[in-house]
N, C-alpha and C positions, 0 to 999 in steps of 0.2 A: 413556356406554357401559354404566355397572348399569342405567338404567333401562331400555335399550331389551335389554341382558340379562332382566331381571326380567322386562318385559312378553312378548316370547318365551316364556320359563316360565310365565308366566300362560297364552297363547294352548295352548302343546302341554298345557298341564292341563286345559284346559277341552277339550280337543278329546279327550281321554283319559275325562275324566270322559262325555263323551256316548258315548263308545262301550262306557263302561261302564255308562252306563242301559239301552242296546240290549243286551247282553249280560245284564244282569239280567233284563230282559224276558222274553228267552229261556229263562231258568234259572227263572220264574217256576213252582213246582210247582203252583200251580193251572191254569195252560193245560195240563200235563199230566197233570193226574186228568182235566181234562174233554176231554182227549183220548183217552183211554185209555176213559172213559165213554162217551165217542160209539164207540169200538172196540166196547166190548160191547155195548149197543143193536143195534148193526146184526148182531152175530152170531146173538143172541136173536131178533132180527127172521129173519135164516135160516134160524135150525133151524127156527124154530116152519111154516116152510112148509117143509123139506125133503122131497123125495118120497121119498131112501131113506137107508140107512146110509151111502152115499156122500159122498151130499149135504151132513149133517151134517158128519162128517171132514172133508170140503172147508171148509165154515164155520169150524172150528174151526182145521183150519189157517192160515186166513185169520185171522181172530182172534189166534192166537199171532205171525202175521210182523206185525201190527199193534201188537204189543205191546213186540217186541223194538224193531221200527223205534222206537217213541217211547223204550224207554230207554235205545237205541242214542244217540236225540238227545240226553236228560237227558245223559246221557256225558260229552258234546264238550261240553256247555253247562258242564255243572261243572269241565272241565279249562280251559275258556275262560275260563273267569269267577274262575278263580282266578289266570291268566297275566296277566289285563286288570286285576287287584284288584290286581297286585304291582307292574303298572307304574305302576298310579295313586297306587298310596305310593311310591316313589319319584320321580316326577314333582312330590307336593305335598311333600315335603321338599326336594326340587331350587328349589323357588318357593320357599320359606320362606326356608332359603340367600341367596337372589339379591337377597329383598327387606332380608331387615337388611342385607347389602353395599347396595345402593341408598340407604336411610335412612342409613347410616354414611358413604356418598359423599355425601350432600347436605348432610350436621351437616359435612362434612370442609371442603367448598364454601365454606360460607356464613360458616365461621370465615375462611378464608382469603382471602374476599371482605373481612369485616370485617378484618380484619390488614391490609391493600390498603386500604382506606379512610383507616384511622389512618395509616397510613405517609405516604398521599396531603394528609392536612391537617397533618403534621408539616414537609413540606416546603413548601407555600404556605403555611402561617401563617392558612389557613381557619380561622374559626370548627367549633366540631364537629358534624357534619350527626348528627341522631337517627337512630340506626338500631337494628333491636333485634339485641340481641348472643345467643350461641345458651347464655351462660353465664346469659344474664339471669332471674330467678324467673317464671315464667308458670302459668296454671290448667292447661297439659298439659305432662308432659316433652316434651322435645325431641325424643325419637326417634318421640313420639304424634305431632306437630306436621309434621314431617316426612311421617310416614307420610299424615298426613291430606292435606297439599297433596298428595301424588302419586296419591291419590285425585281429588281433585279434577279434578287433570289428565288423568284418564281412565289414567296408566300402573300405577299398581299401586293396582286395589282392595282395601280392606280387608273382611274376612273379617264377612259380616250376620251369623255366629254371635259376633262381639266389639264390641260397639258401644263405641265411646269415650268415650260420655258419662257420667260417674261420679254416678250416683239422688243425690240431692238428701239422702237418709236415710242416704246412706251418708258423706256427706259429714258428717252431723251428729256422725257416733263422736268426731270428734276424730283425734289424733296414733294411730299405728303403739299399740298396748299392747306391754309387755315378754314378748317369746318363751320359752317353757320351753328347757332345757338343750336341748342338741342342733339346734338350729337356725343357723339363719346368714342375714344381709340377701341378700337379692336383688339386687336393686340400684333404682335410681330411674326404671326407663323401666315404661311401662302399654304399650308397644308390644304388640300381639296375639303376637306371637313369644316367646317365652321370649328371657333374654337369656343370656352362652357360661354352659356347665358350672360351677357351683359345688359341687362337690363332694356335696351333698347327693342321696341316691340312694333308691328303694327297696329296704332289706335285710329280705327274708324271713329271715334267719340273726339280724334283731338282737334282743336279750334285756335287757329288759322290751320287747315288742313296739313296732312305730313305732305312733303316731297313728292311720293310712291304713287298718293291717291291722285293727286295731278299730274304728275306724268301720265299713267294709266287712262285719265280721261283727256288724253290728248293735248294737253296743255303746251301752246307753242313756246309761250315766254320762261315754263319752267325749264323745258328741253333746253332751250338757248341759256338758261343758266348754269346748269347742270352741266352743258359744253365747255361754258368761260372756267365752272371752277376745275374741269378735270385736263380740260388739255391748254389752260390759258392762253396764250394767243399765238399759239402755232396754227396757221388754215390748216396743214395737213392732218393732224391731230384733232382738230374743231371736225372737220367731213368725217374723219373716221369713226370718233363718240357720236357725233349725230348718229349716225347708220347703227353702232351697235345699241344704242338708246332705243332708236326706233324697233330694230328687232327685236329686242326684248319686250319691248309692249305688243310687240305683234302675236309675239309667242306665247306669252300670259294671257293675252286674252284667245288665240287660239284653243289651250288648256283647257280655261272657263268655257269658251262655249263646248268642248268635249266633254264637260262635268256637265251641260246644262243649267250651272250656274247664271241664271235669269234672275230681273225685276218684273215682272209682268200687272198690266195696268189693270186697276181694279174695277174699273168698268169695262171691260174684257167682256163682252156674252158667254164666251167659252170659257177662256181663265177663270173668271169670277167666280165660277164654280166648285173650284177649289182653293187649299189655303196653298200658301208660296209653298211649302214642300210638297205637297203632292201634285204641284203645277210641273217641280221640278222632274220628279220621278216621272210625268207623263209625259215629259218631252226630252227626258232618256229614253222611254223604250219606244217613242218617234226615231231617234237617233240609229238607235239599234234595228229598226224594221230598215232602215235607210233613208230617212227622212230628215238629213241634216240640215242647221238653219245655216247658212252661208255667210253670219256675220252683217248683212246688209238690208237682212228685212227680208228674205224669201228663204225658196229652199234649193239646195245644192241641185245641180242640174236641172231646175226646174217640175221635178218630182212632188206632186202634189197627196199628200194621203187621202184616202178617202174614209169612210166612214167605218168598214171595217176596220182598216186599220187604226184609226183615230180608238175605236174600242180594243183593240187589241194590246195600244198603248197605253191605257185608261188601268186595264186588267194588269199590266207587267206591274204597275205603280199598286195593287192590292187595292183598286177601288171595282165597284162595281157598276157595268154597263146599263144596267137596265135603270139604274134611277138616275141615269141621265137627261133630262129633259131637254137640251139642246145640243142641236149636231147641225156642227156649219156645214152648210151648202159650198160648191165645189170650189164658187170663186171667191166666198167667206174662207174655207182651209187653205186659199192660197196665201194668206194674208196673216197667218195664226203668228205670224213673228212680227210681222210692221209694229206692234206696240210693245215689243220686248225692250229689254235694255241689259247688257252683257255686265254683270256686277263683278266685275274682275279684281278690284277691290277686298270683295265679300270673299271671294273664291281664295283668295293670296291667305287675307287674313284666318279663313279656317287650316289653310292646308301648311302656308308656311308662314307663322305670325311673326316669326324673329328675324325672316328674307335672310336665313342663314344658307348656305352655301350648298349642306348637303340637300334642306328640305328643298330647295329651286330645283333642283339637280332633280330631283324621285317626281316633282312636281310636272316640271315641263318635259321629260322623257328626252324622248327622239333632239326635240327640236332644242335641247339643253346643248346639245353639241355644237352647234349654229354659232352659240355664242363661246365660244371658249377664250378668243382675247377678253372679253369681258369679264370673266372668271379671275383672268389673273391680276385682276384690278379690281375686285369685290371687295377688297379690306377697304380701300379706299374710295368706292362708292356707295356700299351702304350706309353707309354712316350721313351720307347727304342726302341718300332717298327717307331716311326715316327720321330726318331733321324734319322743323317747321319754320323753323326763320331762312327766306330766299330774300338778298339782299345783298 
């Protein structure tokens, strides 16, 4: 019964997820510049043969209901695309759920099976038939093991961004090293899923700061210790954690900036005009016109919006255009990010506050796959990212 549960949640995930590639598709800001491009093309191409002042006018109105129609469709695309983005996290949480019950039904099985066995050679006086017992020491915990046979069986695949197989190099460390203060075991399963709540959370409020928040704000001496306690003093091991350390902050804060999760500075002429969430939502629907900030203070290909769109951004966020009483000039909107600051931080702790294993996974998407040696060492390095004593 879990697993034909689980595989259901599998089937309506995957059936969510493709309607949420179709739905991106559509939200794609490039089919919309170069629709909006072919709009004006063909206006240009009108005027330039227009016989009178009519004729013009006419083109240009045509032109303008070309213009609304497409951001009419941007619209519905981005209220879609956010309805369809909410059902697809709660749908792979709903799968996550269903597969530890599953894996937990089969470890529950297999014991019970064996308890039935003994019972069975207690009472005929059989010799004892080998079987392997789910207490027994094996190269993958039990709930890997598990997970993997129902793989096998076609009913619940395991997630190509968490491979099971544990690098060869990684296995050379040796035993767990000893945690700084503040930590706590995890427990003993490599299962892709995080396993229940231990208490261990991320507090933006905690002082001396956790681990996570320093690494995230690029902290070199936390990196360099976070190296010594995971691969102790092997170089090849120490270059390796560097690099997937580093990718992992690169990724997370990627994320962040795809949420528009910003700090934006209160004396801002433009910012200032709204509160931080509706800063935020105004530079998602920047984001969504094509108006990405590129992480360094500008914008992605050097794409500047202009004033139109700056309101069309304004409008995606439910605020309204016309009592806006400042609108930056062209070489002021090139500059609307120089005084941002990427709260990646902020972004982790709303979205994954426990840095459990599934929520990273739904979180960083695509680029969760990037890290997958790092996955199979997540028992053993969260636990130092969400410490405070480095030492």
């Amino acid at each position: 019964m879990a697993d034909a549960r689980a595989a259901d949640a599998r089937h309506r995930t995957e059936a969510q997820l493709a309607v949420l590639a179709d739905v991106l598709l559509a939200a794609d800001p490039t089919a919309s510049r170069a629709a909006k491009e072919h709009a004006h093309a063909a206006f240009k191409a009108a005027i330039s043969t227009a016989p009178d002042r009519f004729a013009v006018e006419g083109a240009a109105l045509g032109w303008l209901t070309d213009i609304n129609r497409i951001n009419g469709r941007i619209r519905l695309a981005q209220t879609r695309l956010l309805r369809e983005r909410e059902t697809a996290d709660s749908l792979l949480a709903e799968r996550d759920k269903l597969m530890e019950a599953a894996v937990a039904a089969r470890a529950t099985a297999e014991a019970a099976r064996e308890a039935c066995l003994a019972a069975q050679r207690g009472v005929t006086g059989e010799s004892e038939v080998e079987s392997p017992s789910v207490d027994e020491p094996t190269s993958f915990p039990v709930a890997t093991e598990a997970a993997a046979t129902e793989a096998a069986s076609g009913a619940i695949p395991l997630p190509a961004a968490v491979p099971q197989v544990i690098p060869a190099e990684m296995a050379a460390v040796g035993s767990t090293p000893d945690v700084a203060v503040g930590s706590a075991p995890v427990g003993d399963s490599a299962s892709p899923i995080e396993p229940a709540p231990d208490g261990l959370r991320l507090d933006l409020r905690a002082n001396p700061p956790q681990v996570i928040v320093r690494l995230l704000n690029r902290d070199l001496w936390t990196l360099n210790w976070l190296v010594v306690q995971l691969a102790g003093g092997n170089p090849t091991l120490r270059s390796a954690w560097k690099l997937r350390l580093s990718n992992f902050v690169d990724a997370a804060i990627a994320a962040a900036i795809d949420d528009a999760c910003f700090e934006f500075s209160p004396g801002h002429p433009f910012w200032r005009m709204f509160t931080r969430e509706q800063a935020q939502e105004v530079a998602r629907g920047l984001t969504a016109l094509g108006y990405r900030y590129d992480g360094f203070g500008d914008f992605v290909d050097g794409r500047v919006p202009d004033q139109r769109d700056l309101a069309l951004a304004i409008s995606s966020a439910g605020l309204y255009p016309v009592r806006i009483h400042y609108w930056p000039k062209p070489a002021e909107a090139a500059q609307l990010f120089r005084s941002v600051r990427v709260a990646t931080e902020i972004f982790l702790a709303g979205r994954a506050p426990s840095l459990a294993l599934g929520e990273l996974v739904v979180v960083l998407g695509r680029r969760a796959e990037q890290l997958a040696d790092m996955w199979n060492e997540w028992q053993r390095l969260r636990p130092l990212l969400l410490s405070q004593s480095v030492s």
